[in-house]
C-alpha positions in Angstrom: 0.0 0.0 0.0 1.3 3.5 -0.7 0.4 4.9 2.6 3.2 2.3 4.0 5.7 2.9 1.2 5.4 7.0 2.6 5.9 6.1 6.1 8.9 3.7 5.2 10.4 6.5 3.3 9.6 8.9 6.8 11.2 6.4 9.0 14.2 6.1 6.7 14.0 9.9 7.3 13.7 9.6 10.9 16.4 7.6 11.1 19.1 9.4 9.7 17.6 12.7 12.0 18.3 10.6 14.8 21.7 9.4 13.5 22.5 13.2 13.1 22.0 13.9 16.9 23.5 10.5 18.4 25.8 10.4 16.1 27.0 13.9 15.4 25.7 16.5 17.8 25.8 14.7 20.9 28.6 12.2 19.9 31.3 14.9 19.7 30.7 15.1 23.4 32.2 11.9 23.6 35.8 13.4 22.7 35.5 16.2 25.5 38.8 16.5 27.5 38.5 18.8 30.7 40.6 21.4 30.4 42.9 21.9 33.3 41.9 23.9 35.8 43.5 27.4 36.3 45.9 27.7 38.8 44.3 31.0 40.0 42.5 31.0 42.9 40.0 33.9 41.8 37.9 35.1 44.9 34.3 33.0 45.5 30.8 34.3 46.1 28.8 31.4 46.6 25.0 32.3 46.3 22.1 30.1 48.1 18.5 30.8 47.3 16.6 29.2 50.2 12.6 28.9 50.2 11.5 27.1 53.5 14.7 25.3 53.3 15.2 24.9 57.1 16.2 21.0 57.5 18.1 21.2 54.0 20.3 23.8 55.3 21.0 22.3 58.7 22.2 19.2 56.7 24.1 20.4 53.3 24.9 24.2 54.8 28.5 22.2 56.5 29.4 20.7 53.4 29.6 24.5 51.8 31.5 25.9 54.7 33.7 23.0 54.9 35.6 23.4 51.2 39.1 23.8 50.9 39.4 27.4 49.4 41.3 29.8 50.5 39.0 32.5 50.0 35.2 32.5 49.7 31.8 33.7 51.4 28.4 32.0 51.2 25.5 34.8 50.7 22.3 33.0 52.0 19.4 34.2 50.5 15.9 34.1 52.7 13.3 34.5 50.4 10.1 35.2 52.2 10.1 32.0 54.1 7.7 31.0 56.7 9.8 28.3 58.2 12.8 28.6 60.7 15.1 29.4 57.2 16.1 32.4 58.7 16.8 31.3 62.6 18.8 28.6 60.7 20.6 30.5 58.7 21.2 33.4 61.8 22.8 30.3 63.5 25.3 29.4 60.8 26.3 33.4 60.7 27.2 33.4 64.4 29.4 30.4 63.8 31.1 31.5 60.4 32.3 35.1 59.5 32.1 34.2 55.8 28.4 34.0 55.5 26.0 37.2 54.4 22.2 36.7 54.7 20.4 38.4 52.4 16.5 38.8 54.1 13.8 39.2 51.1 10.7 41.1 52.7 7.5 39.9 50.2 6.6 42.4 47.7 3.4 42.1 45.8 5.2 43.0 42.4 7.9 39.8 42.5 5.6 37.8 45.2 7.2 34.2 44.5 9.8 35.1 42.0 13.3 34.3 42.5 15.0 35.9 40.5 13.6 39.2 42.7 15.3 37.4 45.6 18.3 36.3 43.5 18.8 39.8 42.3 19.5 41.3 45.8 21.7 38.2 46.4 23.9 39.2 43.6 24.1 42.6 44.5 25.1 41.7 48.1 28.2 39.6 46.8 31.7 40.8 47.6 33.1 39.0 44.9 33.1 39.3 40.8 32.7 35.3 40.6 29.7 34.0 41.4 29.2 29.9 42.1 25.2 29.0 42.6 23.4 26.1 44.3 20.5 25.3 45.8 19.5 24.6 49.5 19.0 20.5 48.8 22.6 20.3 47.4 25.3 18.8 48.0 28.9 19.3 46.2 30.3 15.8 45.2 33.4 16.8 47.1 35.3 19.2 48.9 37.3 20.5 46.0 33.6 21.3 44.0 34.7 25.2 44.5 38.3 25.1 43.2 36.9 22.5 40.1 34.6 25.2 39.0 35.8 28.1 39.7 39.3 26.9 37.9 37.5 27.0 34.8 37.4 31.2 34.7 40.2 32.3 32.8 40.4 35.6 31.0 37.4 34.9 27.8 35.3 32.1 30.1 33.2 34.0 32.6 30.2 31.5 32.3 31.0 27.7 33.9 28.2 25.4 33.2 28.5 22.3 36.0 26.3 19.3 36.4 23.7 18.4 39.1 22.8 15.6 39.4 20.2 13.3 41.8 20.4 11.1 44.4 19.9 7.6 43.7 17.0 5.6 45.3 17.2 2.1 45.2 13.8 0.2 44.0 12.7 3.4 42.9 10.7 4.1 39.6 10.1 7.6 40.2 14.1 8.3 41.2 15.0 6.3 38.0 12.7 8.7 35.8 14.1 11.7 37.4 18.0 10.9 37.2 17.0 10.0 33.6 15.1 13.2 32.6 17.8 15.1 34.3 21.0 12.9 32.2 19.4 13.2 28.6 18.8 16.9 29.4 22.5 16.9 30.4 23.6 15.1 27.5 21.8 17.8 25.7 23.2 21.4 27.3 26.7 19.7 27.1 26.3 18.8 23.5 25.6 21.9 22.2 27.5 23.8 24.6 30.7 22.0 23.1 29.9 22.2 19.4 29.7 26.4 20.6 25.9 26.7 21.2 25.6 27.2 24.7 21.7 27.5 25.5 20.9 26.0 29.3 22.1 25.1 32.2 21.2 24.4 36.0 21.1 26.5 39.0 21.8 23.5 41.0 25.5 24.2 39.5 26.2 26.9 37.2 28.9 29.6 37.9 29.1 33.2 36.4 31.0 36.9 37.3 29.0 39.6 38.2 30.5 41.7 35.3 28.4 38.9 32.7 25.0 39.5 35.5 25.1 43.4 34.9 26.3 42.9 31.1 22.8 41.0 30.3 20.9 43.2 32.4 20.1 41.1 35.3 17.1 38.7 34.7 15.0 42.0 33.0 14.2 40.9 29.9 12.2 37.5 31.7 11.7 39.2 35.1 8.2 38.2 34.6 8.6 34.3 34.0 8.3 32.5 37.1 11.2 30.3 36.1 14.2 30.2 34.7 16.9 32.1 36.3 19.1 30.0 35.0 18.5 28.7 31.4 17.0 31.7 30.3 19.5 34.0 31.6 22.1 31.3 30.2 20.1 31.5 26.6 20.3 35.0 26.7 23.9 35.9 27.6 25.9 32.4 26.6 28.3 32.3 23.5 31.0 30.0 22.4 33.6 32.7 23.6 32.2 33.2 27.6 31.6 29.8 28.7 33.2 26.8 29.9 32.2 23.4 30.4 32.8 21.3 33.8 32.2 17.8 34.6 35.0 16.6 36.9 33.7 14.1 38.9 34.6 16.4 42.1 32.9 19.3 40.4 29.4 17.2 40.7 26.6 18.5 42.8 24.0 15.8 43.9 20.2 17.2 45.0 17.0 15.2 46.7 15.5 14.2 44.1 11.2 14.9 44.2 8.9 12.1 46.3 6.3 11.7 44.2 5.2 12.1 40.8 3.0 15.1 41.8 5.4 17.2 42.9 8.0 16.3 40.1 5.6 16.7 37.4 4.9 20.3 38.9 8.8 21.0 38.6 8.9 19.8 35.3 6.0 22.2 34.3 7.9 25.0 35.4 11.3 24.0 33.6 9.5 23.4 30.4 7.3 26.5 30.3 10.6 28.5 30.1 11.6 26.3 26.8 9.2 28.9 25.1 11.3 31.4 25.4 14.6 29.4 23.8 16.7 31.4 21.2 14.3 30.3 18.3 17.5 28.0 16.8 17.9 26.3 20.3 13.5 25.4 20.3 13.9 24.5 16.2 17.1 22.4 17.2 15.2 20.6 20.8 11.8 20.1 19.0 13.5 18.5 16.4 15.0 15.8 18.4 11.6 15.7 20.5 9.2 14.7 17.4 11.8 12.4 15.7 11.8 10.7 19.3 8.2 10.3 19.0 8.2 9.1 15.3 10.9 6.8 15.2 8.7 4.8 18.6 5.7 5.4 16.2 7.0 4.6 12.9 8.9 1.2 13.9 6.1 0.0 15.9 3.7 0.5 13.2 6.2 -0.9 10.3 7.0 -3.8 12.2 3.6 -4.7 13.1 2.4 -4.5 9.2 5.9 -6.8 8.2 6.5 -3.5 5.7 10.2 -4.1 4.1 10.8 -5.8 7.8 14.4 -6.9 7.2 15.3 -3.1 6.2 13.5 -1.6 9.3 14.8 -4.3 11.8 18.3 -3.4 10.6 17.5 0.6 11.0 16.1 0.1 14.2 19.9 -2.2 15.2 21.7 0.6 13.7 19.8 3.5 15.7 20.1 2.1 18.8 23.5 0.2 18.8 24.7 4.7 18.0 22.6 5.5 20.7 23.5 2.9 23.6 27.2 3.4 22.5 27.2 7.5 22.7 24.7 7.5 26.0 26.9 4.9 27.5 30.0 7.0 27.2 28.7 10.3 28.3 26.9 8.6 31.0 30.7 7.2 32.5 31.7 10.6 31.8 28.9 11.7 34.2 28.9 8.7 36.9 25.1 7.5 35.4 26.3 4.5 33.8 23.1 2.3 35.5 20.9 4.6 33.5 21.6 3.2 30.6 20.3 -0.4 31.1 17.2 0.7 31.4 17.3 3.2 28.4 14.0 1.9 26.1 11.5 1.7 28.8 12.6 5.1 30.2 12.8 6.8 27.0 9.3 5.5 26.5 7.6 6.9 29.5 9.5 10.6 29.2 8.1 11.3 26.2 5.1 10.5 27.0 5.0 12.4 30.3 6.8 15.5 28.3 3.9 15.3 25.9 1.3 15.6 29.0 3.3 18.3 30.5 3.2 19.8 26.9 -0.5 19.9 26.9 -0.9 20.5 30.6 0.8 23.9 29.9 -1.2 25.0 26.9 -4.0 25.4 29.2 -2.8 26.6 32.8 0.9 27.8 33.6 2.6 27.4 36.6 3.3 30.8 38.7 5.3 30.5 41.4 9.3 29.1 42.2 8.0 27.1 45.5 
């Protein structure tokens, strides 16, 4: 039937889009060498945007303080909580003369936007060079400081670091999380390397104040609940200012969401922000999105009508045997190597759940940070 000779000829298609990105784009990631870091200790700002982050900061708050650098301050940021965030935080300051709270009052114009809260952070810093976390972080070790900050020289003054999530044992949820978070890795990294930085994490990102007040602070997307860090990245990221690290030391892990509910609301928040991509950067993502969904669509439905079955079979071999061997690789580069076992059945469900987040944020947008 022609209608099956049209979607043979699509998957062929398909195939050869996917080849492009497993192959190509995200492939060249494979031959990433970290550069050595500079011997140049510059001056650290560490900045901590905490939300009823109480417990989180009793816990991780040590692990900061406790870094072998010569010379850095944590600013602690209180935004509005209702908790004991502040007491907490008060406590740490009597303890450690490196730490500056920054105490956000709430202000009906940014009620429940961080980048308000963030803003007043930045401005509080002593220091040009600026490392960010979150509250529920922990650096991988005690050298996470000198790792990214060693990657500043005299053109780099963006450092995009990777932060990861805890593992749960006999966890689906945790599994789907660490997963979503790897291939979005796999992606920022990618492009980032080929010279089109266009994300990156708050959990670990580093910038100078000098690149903050160049792009204007977080004006131009004030208004958008998230992203204060891959839309200010979009924005202000070229091949010239920024620096990729993924030392194994440089790692931050977070506490990864409890349920589905909760994680699915996070995720609605990330992905709204895609909207407002570099138009390149959403051509270049949706791209790899749909020819996600058509190659599962396409094979399924070529298979199951035995259409030229020994050519697809082979395709389907020769698209994943490129993917497993790229996503194995960058996943030892990234300490995620179980991921990859599980790699069909995860892809699966993620695309599915980014399709209902998809939907789910055509008709109602998330508002708020926490």
């Amino acid at each position: 039937m022609l209608i099956f000779t049209v979607l043979f000829y699509t998957f062929i298609f398909i195939i050869s889009v996917q080849l492009i990105f497993y192959g190509i784009i995200f492939g060249r990631f494979l031959s990433f060498k970290q550069k050595k870091k500079s011997q140049l200790e510059h001056p650290i700002s560490i900045i901590i945007c905490a939300k009823n982050e109480a417990q989180n900061l009793k816990n991780n708050l040590p692990k900061i303080l406790s870094q072998s650098y010569k010379q850095f301050e944590v600013v602690l940021i209180n935004d509005s909580s209702t908790d004991k965030t502040l007491k907490v935080m008060e406590g740490f300051k009597k303890e450690h003369s490196n730490i500056k709270i920054v105490n956000v009052k709430p202000i009906e114009a940014f009620w429940g936007n961080k980048k308000y809260a963030l803003t007043l952070g930045i401005k509080a810093a002593k220091y040009n060079h600026l490392l960010f976390t979150d509250a529920d972080c922990v650096p991988n070790s005690k050298n996470w400081i000198s790792e990214m900050s060693g990657q500043f020289d005299n053109q780099k003054s963006l450092v995009i670091g990777y932060g990861a999530y805890q593992k749960t044992k006999g966890s689906l949820l945790n599994l789907l999380i660490r997963f979503e978070t790897f291939i979005t890795a796999v992606q920022y990294f990618s492009y980032a390397h080929i010279g089109e930085p266009y994300m990156a994490v708050g959990r670990n990102l580093a910038y100078t104040k000098d690149l903050f007040y160049e792009a204007k602070g977080f004006m131009s997307h004030m208004k958008i609940a998230s992203g204060d860090d891959d839309l200010f990245v979009n924005e202000i990221a070229t091949n010239k200012n920024t620096a990729i690290c993924i030392s194994t030391e440089s790692f931050t892990h977070s506490i990864p969401k409890k349920t589905f509910k909760t994680w699915l609301l996070q995720k609605r928040r990330h992905i709204s922000t895609a909207n407002h991509y570099k138009s390149k950067h959403k051509i270049a993502l949706g791209l790899f999105y749909i020819s996600q969904v058509l190659f599962w669509i396409l094979a399924i439905t070529l298979m199951a009508v035995m259409h030229q079955w020994q050519i697809v079979i082979v395709l389907i071999a020769l698209r994943f045997i490129v993917q497993y061997s790229v996503l194995y690789g960058i996943a030892k580069k990234l300490t995620e190597k179980d991921l990859v076992l599980y790699l069909p059945f995860l892809e699966i469900v993620l695309i599915v759940i980014q399709f209902f987040i998809f939907i789910k944020n055509l008709s109602s947008k998330p508002t708020h940070w926490k």
